[in-house]
N, CA, C and O atoms as a MOPAC input file, in Angstrom:
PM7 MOZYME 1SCF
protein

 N    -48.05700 1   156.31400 1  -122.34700 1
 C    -48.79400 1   157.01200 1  -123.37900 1
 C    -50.28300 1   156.69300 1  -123.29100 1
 O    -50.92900 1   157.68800 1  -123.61800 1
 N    -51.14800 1   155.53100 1  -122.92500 1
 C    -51.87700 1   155.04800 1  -123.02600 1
 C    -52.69900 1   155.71600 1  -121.81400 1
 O    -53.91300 1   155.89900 1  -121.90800 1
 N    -51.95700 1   156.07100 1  -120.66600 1
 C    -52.65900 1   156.52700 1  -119.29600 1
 C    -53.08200 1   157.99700 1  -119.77100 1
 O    -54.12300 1   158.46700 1  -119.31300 1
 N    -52.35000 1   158.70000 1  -120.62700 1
 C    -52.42600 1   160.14300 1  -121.14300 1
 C    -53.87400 1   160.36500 1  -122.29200 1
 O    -54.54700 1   161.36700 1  -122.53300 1
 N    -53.93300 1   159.29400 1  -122.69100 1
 C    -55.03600 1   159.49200 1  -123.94500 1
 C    -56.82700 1   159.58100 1  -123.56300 1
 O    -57.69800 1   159.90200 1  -124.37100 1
 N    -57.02800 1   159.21800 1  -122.18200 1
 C    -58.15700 1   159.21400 1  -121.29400 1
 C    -58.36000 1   160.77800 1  -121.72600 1
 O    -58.92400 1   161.21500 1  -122.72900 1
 N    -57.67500 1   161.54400 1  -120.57200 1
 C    -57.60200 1   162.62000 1  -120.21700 1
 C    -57.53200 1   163.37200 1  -121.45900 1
 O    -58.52400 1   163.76200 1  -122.07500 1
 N    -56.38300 1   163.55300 1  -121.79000 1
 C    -56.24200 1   164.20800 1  -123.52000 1
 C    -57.50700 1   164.52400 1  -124.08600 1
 O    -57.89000 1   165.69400 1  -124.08600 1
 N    -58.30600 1   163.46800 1  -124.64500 1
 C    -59.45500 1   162.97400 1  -125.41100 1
 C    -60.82100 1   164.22200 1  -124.82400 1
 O    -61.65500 1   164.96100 1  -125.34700 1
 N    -60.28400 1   163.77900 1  -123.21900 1
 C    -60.97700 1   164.49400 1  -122.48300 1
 C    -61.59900 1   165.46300 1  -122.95700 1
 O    -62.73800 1   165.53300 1  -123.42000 1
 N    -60.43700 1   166.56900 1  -122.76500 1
 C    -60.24700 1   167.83600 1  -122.45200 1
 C    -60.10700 1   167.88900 1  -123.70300 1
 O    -60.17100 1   169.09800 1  -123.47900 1
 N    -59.93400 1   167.77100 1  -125.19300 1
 C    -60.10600 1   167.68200 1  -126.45000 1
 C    -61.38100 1   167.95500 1  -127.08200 1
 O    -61.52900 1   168.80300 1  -127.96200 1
 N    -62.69700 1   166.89800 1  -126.41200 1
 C    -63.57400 1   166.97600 1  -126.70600 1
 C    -64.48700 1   168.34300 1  -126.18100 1
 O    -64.99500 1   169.28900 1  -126.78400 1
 N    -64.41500 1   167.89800 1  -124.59800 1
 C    -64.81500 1   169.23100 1  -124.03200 1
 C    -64.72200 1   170.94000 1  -124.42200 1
 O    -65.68600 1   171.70400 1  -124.46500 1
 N    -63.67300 1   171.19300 1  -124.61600 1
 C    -62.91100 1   172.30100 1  -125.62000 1
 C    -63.83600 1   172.61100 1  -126.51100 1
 O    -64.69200 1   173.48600 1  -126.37700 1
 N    -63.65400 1   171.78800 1  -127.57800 1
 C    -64.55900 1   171.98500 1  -128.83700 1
 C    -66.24000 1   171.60300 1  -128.74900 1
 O    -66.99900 1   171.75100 1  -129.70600 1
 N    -66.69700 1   171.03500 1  -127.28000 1
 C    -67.88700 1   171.24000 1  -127.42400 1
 C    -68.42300 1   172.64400 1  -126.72300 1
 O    -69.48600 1   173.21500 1  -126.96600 1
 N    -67.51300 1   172.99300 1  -125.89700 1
 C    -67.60500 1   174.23300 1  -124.98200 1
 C    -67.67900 1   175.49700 1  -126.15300 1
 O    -68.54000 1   176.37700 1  -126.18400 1
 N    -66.66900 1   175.35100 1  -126.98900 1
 C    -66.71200 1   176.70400 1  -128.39100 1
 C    -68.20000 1   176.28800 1  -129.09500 1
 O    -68.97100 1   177.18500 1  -129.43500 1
 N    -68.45400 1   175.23000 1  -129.23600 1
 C    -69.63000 1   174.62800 1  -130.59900 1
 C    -70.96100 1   175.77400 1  -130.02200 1
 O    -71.64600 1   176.62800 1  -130.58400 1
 N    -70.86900 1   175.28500 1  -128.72700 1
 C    -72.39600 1   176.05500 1  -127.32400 1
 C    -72.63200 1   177.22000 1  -127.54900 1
 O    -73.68400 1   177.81800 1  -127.77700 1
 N    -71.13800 1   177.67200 1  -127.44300 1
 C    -70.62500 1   179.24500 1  -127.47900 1
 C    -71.48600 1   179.95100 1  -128.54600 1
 O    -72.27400 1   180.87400 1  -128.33900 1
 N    -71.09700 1   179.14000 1  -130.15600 1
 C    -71.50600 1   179.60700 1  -131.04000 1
 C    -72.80100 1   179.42000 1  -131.09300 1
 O    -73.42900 1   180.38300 1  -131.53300 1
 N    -73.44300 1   178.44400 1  -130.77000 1
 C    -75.01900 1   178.59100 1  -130.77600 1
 C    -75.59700 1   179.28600 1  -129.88200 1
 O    -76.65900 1   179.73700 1  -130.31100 1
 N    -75.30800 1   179.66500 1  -128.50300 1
 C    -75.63000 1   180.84800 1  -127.92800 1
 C    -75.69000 1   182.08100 1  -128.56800 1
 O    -76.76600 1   182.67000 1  -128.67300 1
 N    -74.34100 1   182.67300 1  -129.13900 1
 C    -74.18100 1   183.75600 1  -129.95300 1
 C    -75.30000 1   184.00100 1  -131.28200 1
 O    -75.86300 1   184.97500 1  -131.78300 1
 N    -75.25000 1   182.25000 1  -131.57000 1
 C    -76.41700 1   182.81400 1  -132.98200 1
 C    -77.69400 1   182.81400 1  -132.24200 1
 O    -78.58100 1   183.39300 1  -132.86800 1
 N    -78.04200 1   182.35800 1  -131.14300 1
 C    -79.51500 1   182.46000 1  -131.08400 1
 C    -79.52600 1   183.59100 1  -130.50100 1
 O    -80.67200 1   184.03200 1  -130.58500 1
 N    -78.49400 1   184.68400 1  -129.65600 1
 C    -78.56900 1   185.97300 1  -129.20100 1
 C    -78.53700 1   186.94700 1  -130.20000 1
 O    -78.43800 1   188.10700 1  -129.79900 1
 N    -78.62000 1   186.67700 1  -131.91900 1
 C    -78.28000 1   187.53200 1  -132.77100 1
 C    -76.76200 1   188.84400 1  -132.72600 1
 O    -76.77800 1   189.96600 1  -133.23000 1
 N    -75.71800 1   188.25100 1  -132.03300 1
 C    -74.72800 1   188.73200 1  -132.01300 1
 C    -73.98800 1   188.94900 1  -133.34700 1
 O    -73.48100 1   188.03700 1  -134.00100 1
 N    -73.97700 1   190.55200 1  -133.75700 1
 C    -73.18200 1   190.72600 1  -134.95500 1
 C    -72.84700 1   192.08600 1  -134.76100 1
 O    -73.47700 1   192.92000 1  -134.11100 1
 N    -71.49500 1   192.26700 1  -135.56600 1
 C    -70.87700 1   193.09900 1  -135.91000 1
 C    -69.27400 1   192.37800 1  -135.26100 1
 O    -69.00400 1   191.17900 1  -135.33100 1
 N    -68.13400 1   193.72300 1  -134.48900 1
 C    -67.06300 1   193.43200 1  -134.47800 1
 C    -67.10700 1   193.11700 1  -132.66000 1
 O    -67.76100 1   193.77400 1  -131.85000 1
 N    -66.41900 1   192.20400 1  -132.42500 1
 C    -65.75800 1   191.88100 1  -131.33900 1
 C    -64.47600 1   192.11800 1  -130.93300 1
 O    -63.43600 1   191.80100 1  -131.51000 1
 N    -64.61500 1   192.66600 1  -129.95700 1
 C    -62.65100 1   193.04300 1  -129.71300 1
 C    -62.34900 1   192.57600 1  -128.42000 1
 O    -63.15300 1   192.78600 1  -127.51200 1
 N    -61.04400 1   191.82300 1  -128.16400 1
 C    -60.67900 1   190.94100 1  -126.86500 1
 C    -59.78800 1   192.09600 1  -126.42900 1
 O    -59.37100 1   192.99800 1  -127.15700 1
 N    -59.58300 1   191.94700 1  -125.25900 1
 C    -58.61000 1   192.88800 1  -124.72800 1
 C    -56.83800 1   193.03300 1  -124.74100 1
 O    -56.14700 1   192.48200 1  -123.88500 1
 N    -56.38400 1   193.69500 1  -125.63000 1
 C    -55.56000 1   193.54700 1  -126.35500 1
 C    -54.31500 1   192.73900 1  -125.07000 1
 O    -54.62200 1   192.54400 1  -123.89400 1
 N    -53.00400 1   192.39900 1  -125.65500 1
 C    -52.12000 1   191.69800 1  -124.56900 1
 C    -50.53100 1   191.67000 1  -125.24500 1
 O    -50.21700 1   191.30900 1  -126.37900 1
 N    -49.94700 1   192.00700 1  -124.51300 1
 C    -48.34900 1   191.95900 1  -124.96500 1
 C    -47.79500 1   190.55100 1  -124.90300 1
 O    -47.98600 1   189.65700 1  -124.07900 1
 N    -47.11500 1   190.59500 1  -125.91300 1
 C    -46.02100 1   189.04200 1  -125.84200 1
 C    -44.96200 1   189.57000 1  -126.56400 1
 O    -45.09200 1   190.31200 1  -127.53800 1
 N    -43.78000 1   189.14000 1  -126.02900 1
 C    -42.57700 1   189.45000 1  -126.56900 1
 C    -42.26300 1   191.03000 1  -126.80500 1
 O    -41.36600 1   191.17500 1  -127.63600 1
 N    -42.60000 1   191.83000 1  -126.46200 1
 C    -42.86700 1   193.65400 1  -126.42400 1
 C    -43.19200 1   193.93000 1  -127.47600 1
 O    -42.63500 1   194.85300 1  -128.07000 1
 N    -44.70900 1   192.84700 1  -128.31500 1
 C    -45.58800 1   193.56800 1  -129.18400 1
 C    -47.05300 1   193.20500 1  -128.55400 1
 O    -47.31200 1   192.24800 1  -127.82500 1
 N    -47.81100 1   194.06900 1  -128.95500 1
 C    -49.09200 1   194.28100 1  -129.17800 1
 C    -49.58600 1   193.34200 1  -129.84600 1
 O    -49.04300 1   192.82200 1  -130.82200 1
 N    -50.71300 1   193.02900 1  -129.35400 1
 C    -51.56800 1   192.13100 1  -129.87600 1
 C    -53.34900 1   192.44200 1  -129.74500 1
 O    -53.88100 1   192.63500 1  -128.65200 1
 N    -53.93400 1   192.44500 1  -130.74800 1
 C    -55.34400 1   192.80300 1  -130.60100 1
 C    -56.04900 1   191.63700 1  -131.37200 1
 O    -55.62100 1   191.23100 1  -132.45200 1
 N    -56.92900 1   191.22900 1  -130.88000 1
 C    -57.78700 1   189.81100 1  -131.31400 1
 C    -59.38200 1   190.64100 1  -131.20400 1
 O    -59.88700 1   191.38400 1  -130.36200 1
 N    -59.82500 1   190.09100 1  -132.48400 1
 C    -60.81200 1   191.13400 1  -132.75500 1
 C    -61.75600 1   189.96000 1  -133.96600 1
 O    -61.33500 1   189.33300 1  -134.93800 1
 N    -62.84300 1   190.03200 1  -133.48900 1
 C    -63.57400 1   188.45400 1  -134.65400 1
 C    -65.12300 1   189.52000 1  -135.00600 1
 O    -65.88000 1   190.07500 1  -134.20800 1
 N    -65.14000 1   189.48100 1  -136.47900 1
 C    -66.09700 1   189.99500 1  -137.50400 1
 C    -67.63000 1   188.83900 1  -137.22200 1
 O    -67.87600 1   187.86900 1  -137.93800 1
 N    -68.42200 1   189.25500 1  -136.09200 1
 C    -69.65700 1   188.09800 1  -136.60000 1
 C    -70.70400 1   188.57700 1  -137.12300 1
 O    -71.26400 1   189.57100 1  -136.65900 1
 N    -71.21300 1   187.78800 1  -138.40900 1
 C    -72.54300 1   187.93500 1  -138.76100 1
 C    -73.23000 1   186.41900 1  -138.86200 1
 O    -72.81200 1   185.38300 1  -138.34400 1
 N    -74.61400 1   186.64300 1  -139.83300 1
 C    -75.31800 1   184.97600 1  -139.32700 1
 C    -74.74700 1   183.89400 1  -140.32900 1
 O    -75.07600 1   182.72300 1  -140.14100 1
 N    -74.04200 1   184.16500 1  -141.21600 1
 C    -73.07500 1   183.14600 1  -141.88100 1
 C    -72.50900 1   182.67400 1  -141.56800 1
 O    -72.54600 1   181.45700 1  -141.74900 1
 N    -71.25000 1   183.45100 1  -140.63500 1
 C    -70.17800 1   183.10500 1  -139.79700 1
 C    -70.59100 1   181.99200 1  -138.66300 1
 O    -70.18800 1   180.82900 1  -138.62800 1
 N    -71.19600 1   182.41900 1  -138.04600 1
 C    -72.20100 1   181.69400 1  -136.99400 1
 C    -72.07700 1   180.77100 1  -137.25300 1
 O    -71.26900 1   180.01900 1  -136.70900 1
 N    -73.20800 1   180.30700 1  -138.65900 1
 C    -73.76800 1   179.02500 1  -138.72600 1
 C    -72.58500 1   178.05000 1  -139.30700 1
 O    -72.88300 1   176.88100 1  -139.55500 1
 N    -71.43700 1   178.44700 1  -139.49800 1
 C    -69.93200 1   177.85000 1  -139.90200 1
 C    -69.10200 1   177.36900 1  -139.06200 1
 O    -68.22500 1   176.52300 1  -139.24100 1
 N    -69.44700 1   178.01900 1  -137.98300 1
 C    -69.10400 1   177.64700 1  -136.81700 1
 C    -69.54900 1   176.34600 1  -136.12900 1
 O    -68.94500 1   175.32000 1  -135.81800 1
 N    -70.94600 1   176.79600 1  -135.99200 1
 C    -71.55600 1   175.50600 1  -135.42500 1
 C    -71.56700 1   174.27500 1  -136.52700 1
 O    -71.69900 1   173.07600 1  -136.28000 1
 N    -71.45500 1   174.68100 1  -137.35000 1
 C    -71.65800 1   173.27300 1  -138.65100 1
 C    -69.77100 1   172.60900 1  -138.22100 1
 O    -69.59100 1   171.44200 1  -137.87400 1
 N    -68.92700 1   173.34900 1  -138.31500 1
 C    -67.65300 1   173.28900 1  -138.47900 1
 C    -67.23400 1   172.10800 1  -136.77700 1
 O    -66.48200 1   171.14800 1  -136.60600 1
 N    -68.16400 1   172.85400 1  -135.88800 1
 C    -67.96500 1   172.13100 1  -134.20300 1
 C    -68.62200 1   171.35300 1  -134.10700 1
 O    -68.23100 1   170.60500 1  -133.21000 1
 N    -69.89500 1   170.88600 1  -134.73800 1
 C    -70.28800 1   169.55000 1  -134.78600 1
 C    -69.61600 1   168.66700 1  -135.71600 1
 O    -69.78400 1   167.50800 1  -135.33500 1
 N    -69.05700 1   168.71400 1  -136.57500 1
 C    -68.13400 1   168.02700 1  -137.51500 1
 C    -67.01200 1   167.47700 1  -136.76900 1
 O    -66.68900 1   166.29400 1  -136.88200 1
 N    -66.44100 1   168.25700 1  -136.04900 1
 C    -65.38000 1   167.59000 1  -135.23200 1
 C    -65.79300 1   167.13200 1  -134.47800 1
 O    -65.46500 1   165.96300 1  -134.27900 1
 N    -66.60400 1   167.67000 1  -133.74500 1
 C    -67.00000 1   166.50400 1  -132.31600 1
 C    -67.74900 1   165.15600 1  -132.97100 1
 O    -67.96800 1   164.08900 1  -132.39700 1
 N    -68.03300 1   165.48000 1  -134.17200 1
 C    -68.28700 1   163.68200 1  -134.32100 1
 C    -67.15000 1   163.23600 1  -134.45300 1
 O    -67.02500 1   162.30800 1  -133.65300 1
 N    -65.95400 1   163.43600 1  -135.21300 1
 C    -65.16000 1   163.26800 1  -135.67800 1
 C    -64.62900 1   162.59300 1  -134.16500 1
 O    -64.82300 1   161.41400 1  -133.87000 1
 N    -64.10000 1   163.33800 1  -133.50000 1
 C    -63.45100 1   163.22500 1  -132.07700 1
 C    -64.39400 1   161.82300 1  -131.75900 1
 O    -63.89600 1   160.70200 1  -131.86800 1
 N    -65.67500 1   162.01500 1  -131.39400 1
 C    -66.56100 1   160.90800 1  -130.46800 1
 C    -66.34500 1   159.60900 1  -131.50500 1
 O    -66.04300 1   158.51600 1  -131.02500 1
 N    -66.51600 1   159.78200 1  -132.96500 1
 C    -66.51600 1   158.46800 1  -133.39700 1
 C    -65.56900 1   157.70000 1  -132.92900 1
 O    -65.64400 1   156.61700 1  -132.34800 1
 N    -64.17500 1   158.69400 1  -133.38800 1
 C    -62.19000 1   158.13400 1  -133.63900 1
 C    -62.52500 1   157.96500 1  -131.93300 1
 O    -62.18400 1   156.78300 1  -131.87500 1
 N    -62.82100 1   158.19400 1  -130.92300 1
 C    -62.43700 1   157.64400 1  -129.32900 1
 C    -63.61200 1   156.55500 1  -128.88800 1
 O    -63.40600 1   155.84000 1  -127.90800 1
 N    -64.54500 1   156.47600 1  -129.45400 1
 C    -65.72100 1   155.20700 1  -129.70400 1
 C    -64.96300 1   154.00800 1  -130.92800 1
 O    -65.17100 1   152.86600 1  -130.51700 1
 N    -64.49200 1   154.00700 1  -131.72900 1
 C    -64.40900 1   152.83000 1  -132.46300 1
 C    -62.95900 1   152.74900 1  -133.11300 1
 O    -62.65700 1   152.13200 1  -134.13500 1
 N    -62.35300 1   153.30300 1  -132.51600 1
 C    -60.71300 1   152.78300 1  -132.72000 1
 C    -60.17900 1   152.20000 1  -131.33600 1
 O    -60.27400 1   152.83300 1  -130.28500 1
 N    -59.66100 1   151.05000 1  -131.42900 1
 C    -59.01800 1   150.21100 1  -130.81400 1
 C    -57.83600 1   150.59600 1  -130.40600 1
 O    -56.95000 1   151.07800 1  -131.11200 1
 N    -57.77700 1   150.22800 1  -128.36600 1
 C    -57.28600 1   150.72100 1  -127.83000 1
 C    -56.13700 1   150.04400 1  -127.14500 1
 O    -56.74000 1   149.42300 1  -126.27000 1
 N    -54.96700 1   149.78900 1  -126.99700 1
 C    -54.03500 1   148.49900 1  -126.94900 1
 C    -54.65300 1   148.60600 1  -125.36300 1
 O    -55.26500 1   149.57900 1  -124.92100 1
 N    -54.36200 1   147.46600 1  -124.69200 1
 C    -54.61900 1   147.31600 1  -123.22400 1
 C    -53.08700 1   147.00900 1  -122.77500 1
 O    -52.24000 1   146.70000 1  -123.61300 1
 N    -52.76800 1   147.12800 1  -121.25000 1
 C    -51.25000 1   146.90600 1  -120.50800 1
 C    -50.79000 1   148.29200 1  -120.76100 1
 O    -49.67300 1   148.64900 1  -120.38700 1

């Protein structure tokens, strides 16, 4: 379990700093209105993913992805880690 939590943490953090970027790109490109992903079948339904942005949303975002990534960096900086 202990060899898994490196990596995990990893790719945990990365993730949510990769979306946080995302969103500050988007707000400093003034991106608004509707977004639509390209729809995709699972199980023989339809699926359409489709996200409403304006500059509220945005800034909820990025407030919301720096919150966790402290969250994440503190909890993998100052919680104690068994060794063996």
């Amino acid at each position: 379990m202990n060899r898994l939590s490196k990596p995990v943490s990893f790719l945990l953090i990365n993730s949510i700093l990769a979306s946080t970027l995302y969103s500050v790109y988007l707000f400093y490109k003034h991106v608004n209105g509707k977004v639509d992903i390209q729809p995709f079948v699972l199980f023989n339904s339809d699926f359409l993913i489709s996200f409403r942005l304006d500059g509220p949303s945005e800034i909820l975002l990025i407030i919301s992805g720096i919150i966790a990534l402290a969250i994440m960096l503190l909890s993998y900086i100052k919680l104690p880690r068994n060794k063996g």
